[in-house]
MIGU-870764 format. One record per residue (C-alpha): residue number from 1; residue in one letter; z negated, y, x negated. Coordinates in nm, 3 decimals, always signed. Layout:
BEGIN
<node i="NUM" aa="A" w="Z" v="Y" u="X"/>
...
This chain:
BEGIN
<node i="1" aa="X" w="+0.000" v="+0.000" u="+0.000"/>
<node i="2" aa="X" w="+0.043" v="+0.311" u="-0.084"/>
<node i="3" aa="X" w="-0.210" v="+0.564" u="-0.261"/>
<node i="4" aa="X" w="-0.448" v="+0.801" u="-0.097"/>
<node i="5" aa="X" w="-0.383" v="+1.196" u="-0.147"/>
<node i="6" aa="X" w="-0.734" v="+1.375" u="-0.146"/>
<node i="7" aa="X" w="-0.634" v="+1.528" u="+0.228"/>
<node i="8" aa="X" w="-0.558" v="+1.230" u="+0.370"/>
<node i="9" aa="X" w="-0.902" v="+1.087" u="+0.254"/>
<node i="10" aa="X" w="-1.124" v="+1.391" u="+0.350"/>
<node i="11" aa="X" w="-0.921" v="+1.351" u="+0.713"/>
<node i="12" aa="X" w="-1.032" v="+0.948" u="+0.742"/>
<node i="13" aa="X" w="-1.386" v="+1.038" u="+0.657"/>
<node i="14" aa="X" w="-1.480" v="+1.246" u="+0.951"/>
<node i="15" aa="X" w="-1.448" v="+0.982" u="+1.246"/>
<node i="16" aa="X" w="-1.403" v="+0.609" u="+1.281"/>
<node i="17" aa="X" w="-1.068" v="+0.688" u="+1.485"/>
<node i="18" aa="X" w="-1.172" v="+0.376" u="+1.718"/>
<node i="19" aa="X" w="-0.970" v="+0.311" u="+1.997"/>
<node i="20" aa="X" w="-1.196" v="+0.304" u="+2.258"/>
<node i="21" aa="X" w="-1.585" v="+0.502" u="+2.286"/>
<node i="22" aa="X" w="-1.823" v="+0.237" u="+2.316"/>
<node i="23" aa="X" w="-2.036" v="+0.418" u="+2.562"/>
<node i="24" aa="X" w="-1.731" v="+0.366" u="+2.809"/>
<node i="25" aa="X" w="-1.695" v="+0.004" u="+2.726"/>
<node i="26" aa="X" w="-2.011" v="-0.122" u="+2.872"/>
<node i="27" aa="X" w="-1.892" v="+0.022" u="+3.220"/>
<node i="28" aa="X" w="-1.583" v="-0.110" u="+3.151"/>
<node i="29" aa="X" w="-1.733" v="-0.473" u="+3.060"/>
<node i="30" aa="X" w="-1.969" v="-0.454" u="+3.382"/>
<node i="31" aa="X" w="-1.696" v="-0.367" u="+3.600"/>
<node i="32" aa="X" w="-1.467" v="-0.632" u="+3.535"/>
<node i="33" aa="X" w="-1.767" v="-0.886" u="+3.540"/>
<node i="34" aa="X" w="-1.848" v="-0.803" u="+3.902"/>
<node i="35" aa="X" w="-1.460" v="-0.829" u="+3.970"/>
<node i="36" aa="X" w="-1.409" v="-1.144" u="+3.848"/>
<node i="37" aa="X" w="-1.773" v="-1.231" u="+4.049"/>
<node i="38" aa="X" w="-1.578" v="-1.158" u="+4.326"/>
<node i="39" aa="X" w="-1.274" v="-1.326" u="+4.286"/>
<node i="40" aa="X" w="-1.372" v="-1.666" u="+4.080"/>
<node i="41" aa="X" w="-1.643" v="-1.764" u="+4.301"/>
<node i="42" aa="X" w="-1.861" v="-2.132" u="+4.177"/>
<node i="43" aa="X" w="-1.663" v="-2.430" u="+4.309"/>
<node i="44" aa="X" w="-2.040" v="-2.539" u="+4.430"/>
<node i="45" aa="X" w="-2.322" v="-2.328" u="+4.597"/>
<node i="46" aa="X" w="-2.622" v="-2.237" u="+4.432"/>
<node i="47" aa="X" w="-2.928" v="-2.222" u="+4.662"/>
<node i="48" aa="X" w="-3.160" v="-1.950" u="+4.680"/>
<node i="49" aa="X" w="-3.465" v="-2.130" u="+4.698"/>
<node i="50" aa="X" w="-3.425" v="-2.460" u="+4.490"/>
<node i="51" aa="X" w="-3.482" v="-2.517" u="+4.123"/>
<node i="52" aa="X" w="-3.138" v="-2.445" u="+4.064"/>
<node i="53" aa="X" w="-3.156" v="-2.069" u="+4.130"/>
<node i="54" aa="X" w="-3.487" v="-2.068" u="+3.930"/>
<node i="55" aa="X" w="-3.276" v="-2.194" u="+3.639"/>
<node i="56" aa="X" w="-2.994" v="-1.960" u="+3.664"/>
<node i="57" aa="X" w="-3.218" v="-1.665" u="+3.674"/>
<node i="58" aa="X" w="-3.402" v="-1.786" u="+3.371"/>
<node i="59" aa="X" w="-3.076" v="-1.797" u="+3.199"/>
<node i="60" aa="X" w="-2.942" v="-1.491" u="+3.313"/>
<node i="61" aa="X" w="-3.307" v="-1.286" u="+3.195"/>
<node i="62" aa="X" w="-3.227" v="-1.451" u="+2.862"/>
<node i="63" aa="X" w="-2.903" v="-1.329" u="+2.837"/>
<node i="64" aa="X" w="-3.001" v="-0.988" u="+2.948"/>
<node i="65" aa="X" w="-3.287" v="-0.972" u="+2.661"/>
<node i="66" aa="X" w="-3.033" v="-1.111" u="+2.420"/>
<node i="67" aa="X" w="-2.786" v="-0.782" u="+2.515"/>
<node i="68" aa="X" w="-3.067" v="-0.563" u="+2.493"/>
<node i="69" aa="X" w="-3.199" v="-0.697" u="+2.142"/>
<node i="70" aa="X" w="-2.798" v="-0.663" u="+2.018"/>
<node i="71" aa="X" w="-2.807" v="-0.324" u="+2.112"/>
<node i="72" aa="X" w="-3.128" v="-0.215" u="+1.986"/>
<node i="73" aa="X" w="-3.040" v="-0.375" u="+1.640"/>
<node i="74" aa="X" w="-2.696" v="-0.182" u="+1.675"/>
<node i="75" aa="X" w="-2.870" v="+0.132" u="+1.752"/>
<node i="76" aa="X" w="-3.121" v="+0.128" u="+1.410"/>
<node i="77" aa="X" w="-2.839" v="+0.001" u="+1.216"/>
<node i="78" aa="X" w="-2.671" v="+0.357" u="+1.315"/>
<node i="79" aa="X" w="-2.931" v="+0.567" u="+1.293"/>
<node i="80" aa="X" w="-3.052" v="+0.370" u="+0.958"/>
<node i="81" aa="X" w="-2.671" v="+0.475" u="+0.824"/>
<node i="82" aa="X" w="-2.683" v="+0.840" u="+0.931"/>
<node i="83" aa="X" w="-2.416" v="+0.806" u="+1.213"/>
<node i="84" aa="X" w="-2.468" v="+0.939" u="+1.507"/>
<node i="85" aa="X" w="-2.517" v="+0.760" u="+1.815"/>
<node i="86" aa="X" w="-2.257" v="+0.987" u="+2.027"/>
<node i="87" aa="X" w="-1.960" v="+0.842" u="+1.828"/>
<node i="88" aa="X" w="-1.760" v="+1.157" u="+1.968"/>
<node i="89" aa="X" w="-1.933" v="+1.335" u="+1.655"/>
<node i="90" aa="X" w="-1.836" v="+1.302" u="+1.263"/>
<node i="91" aa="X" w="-2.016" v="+1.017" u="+1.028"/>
<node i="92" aa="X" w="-2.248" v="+1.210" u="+0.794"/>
<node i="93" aa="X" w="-2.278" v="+0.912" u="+0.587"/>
């Protein structure tokens, strides 16, 4: 590849340049979840009342404290780097 001119290196340093914010991709991730909820139903019921629902429920708290440990690890790995959390603002770092 080619080599870097000082510009174009001072330009790449201010912002990732992602493709997408990542404060609009949880929406995004939690819309399309309940979507396909909706339209790719179980092929067999799941009681409200039996062990079964009791089971799915412990699952589903575990995934939700599994998301929420991911994100706070994701959250002091920025702010341990010096980036800010809003990634709409330059990297100090």
């Amino acid at each position: 590849m080619g080599a870097d001119t000082a510009g174009e290196s001072e330009s790449r340093l201010g912002v990732a340049g992602g493709t997408a914010r990542p404060i609009l991709l949880f929406p995004a991730a939690l819309l399309l979840g309940f979507a396909w909820d909706h339209l790719l139903r179980l092929p067999f019921p799941v009681s409200r009342t039996g062990m079964s629902h009791w089971i799915s429920a412990a699952i589903a708290g575990f995934l939700i404290l599994i998301g929420i440990s991911v994100f706070a690890a994701g959250v002091r790995s920025l702010s341990r780097a010096a980036t800010p959390l809003p990634t709409n603002q330059p990297a100090r770092v």
